[in-house]
C-alpha positions in Angstrom: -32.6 -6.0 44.5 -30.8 -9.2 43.6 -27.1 -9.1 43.0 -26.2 -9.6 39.3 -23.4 -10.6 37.6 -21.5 -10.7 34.3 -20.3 -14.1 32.8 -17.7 -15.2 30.3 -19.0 -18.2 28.3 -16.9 -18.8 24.8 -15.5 -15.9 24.4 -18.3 -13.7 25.1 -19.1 -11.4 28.3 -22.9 -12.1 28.9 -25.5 -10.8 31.3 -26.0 -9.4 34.2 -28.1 -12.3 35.8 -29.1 -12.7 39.3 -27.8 -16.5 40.5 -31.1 -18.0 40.0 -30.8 -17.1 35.8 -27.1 -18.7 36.1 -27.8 -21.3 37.9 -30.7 -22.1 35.6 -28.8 -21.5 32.2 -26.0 -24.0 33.6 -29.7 -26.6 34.1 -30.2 -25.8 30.5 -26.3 -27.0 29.7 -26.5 -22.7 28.4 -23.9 -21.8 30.6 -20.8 -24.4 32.0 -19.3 -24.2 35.7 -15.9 -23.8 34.1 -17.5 -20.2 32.8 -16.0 -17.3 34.9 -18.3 -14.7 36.6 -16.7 -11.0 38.0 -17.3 -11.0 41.3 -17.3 -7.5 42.4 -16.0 -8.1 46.0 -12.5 -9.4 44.8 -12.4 -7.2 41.4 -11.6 -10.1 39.5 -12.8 -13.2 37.4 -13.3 -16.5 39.2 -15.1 -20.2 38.1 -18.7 -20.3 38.4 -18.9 -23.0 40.7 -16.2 -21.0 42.9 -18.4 -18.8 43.0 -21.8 -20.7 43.9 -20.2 -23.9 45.5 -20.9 -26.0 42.7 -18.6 -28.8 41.5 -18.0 -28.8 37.8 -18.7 -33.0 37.7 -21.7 -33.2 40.1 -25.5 -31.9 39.6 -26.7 -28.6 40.4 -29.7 -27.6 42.7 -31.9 -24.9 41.3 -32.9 -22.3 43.8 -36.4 -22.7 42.1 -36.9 -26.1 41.1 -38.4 -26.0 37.3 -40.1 -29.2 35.2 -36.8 -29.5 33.1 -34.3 -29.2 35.9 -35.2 -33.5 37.0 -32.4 -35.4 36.7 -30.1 -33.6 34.7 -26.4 -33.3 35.4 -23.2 -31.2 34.1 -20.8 -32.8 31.5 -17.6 -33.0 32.6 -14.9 -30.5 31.7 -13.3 -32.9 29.1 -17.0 -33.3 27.2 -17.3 -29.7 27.0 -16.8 -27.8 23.3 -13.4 -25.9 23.0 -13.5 -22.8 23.6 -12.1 -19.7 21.5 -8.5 -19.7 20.8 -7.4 -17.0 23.2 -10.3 -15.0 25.2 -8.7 -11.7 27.2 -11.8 -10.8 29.5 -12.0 -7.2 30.7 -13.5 -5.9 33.5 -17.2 -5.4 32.7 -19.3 -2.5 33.4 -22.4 -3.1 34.7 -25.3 -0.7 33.4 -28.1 0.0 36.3 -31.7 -1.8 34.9 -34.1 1.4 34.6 -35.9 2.7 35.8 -34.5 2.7 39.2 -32.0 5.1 39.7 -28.6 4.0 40.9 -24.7 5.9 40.9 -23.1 4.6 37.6 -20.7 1.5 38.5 -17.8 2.2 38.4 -15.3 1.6 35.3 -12.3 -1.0 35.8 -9.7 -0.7 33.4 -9.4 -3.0 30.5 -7.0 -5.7 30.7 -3.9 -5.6 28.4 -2.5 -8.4 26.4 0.3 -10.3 28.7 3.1 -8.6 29.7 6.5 -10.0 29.9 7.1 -8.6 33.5 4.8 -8.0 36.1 1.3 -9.6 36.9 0.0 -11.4 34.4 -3.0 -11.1 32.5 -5.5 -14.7 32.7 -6.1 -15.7 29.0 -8.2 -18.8 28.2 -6.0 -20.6 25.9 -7.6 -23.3 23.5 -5.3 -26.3 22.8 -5.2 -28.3 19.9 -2.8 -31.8 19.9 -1.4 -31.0 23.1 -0.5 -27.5 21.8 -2.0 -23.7 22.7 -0.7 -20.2 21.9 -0.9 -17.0 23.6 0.7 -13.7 22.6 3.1 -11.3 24.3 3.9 -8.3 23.5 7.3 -6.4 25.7 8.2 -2.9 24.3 11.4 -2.6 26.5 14.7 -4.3 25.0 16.7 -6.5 26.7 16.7 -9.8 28.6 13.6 -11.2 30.0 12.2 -14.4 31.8 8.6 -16.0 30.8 7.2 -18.1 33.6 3.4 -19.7 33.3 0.8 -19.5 35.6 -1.8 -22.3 35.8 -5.2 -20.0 37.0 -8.0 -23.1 36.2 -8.4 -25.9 38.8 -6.5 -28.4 37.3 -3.7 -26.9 38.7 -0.7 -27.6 36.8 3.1 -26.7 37.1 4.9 -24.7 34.7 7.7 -25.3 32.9 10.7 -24.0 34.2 11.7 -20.1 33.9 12.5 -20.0 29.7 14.5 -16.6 28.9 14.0 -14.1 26.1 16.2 -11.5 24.5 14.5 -8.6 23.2 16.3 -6.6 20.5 15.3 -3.4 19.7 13.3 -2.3 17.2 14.1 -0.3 13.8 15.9 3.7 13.7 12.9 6.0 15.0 14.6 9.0 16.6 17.9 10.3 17.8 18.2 12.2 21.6 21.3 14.8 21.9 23.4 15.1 24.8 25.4 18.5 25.4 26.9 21.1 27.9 24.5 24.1 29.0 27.3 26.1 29.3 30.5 26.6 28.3 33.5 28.7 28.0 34.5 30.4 25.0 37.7 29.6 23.2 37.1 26.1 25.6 36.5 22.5 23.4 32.5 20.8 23.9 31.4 18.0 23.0 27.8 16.9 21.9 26.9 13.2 21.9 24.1 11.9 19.7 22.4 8.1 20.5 19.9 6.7 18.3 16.5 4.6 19.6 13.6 3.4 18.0 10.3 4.2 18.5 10.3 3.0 22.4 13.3 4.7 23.6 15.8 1.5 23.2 19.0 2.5 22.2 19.9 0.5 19.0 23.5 -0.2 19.1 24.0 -1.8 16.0 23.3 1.9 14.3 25.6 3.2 11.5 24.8 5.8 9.7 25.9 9.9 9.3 23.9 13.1 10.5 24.9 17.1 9.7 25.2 18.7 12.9 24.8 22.5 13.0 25.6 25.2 15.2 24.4 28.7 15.0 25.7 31.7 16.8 26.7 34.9 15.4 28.1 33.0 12.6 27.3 28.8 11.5 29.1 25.9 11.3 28.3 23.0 10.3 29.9 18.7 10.7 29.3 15.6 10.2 28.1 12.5 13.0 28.9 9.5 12.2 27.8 6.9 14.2 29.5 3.1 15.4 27.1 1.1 17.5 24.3 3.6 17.8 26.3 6.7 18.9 28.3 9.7 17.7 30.5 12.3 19.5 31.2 15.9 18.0 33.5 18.1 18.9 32.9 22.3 18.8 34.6 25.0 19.8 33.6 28.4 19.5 35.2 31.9 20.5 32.4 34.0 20.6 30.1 35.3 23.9 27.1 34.3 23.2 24.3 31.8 22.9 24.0 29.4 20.6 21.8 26.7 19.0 22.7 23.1 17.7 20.6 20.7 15.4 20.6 18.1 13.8 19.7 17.2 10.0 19.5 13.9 8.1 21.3 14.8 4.6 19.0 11.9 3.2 15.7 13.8 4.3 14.3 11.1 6.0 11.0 11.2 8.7 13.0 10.1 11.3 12.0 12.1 14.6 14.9 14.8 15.2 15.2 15.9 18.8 15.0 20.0 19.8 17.3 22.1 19.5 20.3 22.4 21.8 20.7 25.6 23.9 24.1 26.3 24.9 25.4 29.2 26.5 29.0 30.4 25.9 30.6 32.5 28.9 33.7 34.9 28.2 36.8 33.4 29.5 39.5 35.4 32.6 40.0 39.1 31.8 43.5 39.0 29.6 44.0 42.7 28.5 42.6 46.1 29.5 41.3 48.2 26.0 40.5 52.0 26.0 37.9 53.5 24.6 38.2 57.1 23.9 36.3 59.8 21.7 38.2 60.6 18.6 38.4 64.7 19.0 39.0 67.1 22.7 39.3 70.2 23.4 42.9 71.4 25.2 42.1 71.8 28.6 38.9 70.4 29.4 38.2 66.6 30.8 38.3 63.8 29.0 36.1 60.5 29.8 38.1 57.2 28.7 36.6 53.8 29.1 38.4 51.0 30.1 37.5 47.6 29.3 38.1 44.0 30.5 38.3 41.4 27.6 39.0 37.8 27.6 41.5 36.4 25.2 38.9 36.2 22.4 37.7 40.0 23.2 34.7 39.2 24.8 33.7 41.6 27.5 33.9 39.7 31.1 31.2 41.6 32.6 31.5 39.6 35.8 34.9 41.1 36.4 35.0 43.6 39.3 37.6 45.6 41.8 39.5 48.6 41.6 42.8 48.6 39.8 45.2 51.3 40.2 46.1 52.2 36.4 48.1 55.6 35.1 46.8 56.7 32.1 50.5 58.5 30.2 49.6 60.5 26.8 52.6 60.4 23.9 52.3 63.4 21.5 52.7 61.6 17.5 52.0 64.8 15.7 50.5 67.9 15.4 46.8 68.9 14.5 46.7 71.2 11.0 
C-alpha cells in the first residue's frame, strides 16, 4: 500500500493522500508547496516540497501526467492568500482505510501553545503591515528570556534575546511550614507563605489568618503577613500530639492547606512523685510507685536505670 500523509493547508489538517493526490492537488493550485505534511520518519511537520523535492517557484511533475496538468506552474510564495492568523498543528492520527486490517497508529501528543522555556512550538503566524502575533503563555513567575525561531525557508534572524518578568498571579492558597516534633515547655514556630494558583509565592501579600492549635486544650492567634509570609510563635506544656490549622476570619474560598501534625515530647526527668494506695494494713507490704516527670509533669517514659532511693515514713497522726 501507498504511504499516506496528512497536510496542513490554511489552518486545516487534511487527508491522508498518497503523493500522487498531493502532488496532483498542488497541479490543481488545491494544495501550495509552502503546506506542511507530517512525515512519520522524523515525527514532525516539514514543507511540502521538502518533502517531495519540489521548489515552491518552479513547476511540478505529476507522477501521472493528467489533461489539466500542461503547462501549469505554482504561484510564488508572495502571490499566495494569507493564511490564518495563528495555526498550532498537532500531531495527526492516522485512521487505517477499511477494510484492511492494520495496528492502530500510534497517538502523538498534542502540541501546546509556546512555552516561554524550552523547545518551542512552530506556529504559522499571519502578518498584516509588517506586524504578526503569537501567544505565550508561562505559569512559573519570575524572569524569563523570549528568543524567535525562523522554521520557514526564508530563513530569517531574530531579534536579539528580549526579557520578561513574570509576576505572579492573584492569592490562591497558603502552604504551612512547622516542626514534627517538639519539646514540651520548648518555643515552635510555624511559618505560613501564601501562592496563587501555580505555586508562586506572592510577596507583595498582606493580609491576617486565625491560626489554631488543638491539644488537650485550644488556642488560638493571629498571622499577619508582610510580603507574602507570617511567623507564629507556640508554646505548649503538655505531652501530647497536637493539630494546627488555619482559618480565614473573612470566610473566603481560598485553598487552606492540611492540618499540621506535631508531636510534643516530655522534657529531662526533674522530680521523682510517689504514688501510693490511700489505706494499709500494719504489717503487710506495701507497693509504691515512683514516677519520673519532666518539669511540666509529663511522664518521661524514655527514662531508664536503677536509682538507689530510701523510702523514710514520718508518723502525722493517729487513725480513730
Amino acid at each position: 500500500m501507498s504511504q499516506r500523509f496528512i497536510v496542513s493547508h490554511e489552518g486545516q489538517e487534511l487527508g491522508p493522500f498518497t503523493e500522487e493526490e498531493i502532488r496532483a492537488k498542488l497541479l490543481a493550485n488545491k494544495l501550495y508547496p509552502v503546506d506542511y505534511v507530517f512525515d512519520e520518519t522524523a515525527q514532525d511537520w516539514v514543507l511540502i516540497n521538502e518533502r517531495f523535492s519540489l521548489s515552491p517557484t518552479s513547476p511540478v511533475t505529476p507522477l501521472a501526467a493528467t489533461p489539466n496538468a500542461k503547462n501549469m506552474t505554482f504561484p510564488s510564495v508572495h502571490e499566495l492568500p494569507p493564511p490564518h492568523d495563528i495555526v498550532v498543528r498537532r500531531t495527526p492520527q492516522i485512521v487505517p482505510t477499511p477494510p484492511i486490517a492494520q495496528p492502530a497508529a500510534k497517538k502523538s501528543p498534542i502540541t501546546t501553545p509556546v512555552p516561554a522555556s524550552g523547545n518551542p512550538t512552530k506556529n504559522r503566524v499571519h502578518f498584516s503591515g509588517g506586524i504578526g502575533t503569537v501567544s505565550m503563555t508561562q505559569l512559573k513567575a519570575g524572569k524569563v528570556s523570549l528568543r524567535l525561531k525562523d522554521y520557514s525557508t526564508l530563513g530569517l534572524a531574530g531579534t536579539p534575546d528580549v526579557n520578561l518578568v513574570i509576576h505572579a498571579g492573584p492569592i490562591n492558597q497558603f502552604i504551612i511550614h512547622g516542626p514534627s516534633a517538639c519539646t514540651a515547655g520548648e518555643e515552635f514556630v510555624v511559618e505560613i507563605k501564601a501562592y496563587d494558583a501555580f505555586e508562586n509565592f506572592i510577596s507583595s501579600y498582606s493580609g491576617e489568618l486565625s491560626v489554631e492549635l488543638s491539644g488537650s486544650q485550644t488556642e488560638t492567634k493571629t498571622a499577619s503577613f508582610q510580603k507574602g509570609l507570617a511567623r507564629v510563635h507556640f508554646k505548649h506544656t503538655k505531652a501530647e500530639n497536637v493539630q494546627i490549622r488555619l482559618r480565614d476570619p473573612r470566610g473566603s474560598n481560598l485553598k487552606m492547606p492540611p492540618n499540621l501534625v506535631l508531636a510534643i515530647h516530655p522534657g529531662q526527668p526533674a522530680k521523682l512523685i510517689v504514688d501510693a494506695p490511700p489505706e494499709a494494713q500494719a504489717g503487710q507490704s506495701v507497693d509504691l510507685k515512683i514516677r519520673a516527670v519532666d518539669a511540666h509533669g509529663n511522664l518521661v517514659t524514655d527514662f531508664k536505670g536503677d536509682i538507689d532511693l530510701a523510702v523514710e515514713t514520718q508518723p502525722i497522726g493517729k487513725v480513730s
